[in-house]
C-alpha positions as CSV (number, residue, x, y, z in Angstrom):
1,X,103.8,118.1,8.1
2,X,106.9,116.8,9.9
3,X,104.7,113.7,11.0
4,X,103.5,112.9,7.3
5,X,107.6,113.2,6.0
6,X,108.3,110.4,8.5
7,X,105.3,108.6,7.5
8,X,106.4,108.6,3.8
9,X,109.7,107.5,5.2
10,X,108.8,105.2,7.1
11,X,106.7,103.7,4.1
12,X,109.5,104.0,1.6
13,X,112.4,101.8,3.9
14,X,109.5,99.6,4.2
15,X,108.4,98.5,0.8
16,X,112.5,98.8,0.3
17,X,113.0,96.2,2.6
18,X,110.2,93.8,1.8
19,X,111.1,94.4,-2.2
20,X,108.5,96.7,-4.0
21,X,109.5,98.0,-6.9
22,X,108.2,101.2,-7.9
23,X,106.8,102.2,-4.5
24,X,110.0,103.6,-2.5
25,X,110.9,105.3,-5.3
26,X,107.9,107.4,-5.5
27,X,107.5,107.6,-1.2
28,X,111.0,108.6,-1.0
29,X,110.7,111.8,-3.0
30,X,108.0,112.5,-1.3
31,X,109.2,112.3,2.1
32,X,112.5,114.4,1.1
33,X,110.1,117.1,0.1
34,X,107.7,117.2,2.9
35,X,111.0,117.1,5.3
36,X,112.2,120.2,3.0
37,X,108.9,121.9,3.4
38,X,108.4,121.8,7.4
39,X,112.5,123.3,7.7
40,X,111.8,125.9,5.6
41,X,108.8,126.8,7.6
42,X,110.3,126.0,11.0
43,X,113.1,128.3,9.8
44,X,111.2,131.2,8.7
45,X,109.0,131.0,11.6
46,X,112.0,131.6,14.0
47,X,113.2,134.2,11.8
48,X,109.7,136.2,12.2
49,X,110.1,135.1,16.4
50,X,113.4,136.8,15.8
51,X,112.4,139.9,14.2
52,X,109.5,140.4,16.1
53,X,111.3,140.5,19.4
54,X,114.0,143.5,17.6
């Protein structure tokens, strides 16, 4: 999931830079999200590493 937030990004500082209009704005979002996403679950999967060790 990590992979596809880079992707968006990736995607979104590229139709930025070239001069898209409505495109980064909606792969931007996206990216944020998906980057949001794979944090929580890396956190709350070392959490359960944690707590299973305890």
């Amino acid at each position: 999931m990590l992979t596809w937030a880079f992707v968006f990004l990736a995607l979104a500082l590229a139709a930025a830079a070239i001069g898209f209009g409505a495109a980064p704005m909606i792969l931007a979002p996206a990216a944020k999200l998906l980057f949001y996403i794979a944090v929580l679950l890396c956190v709350m999967t070392l959490i359960g590493h944690v707590m299973r060790r305890i």
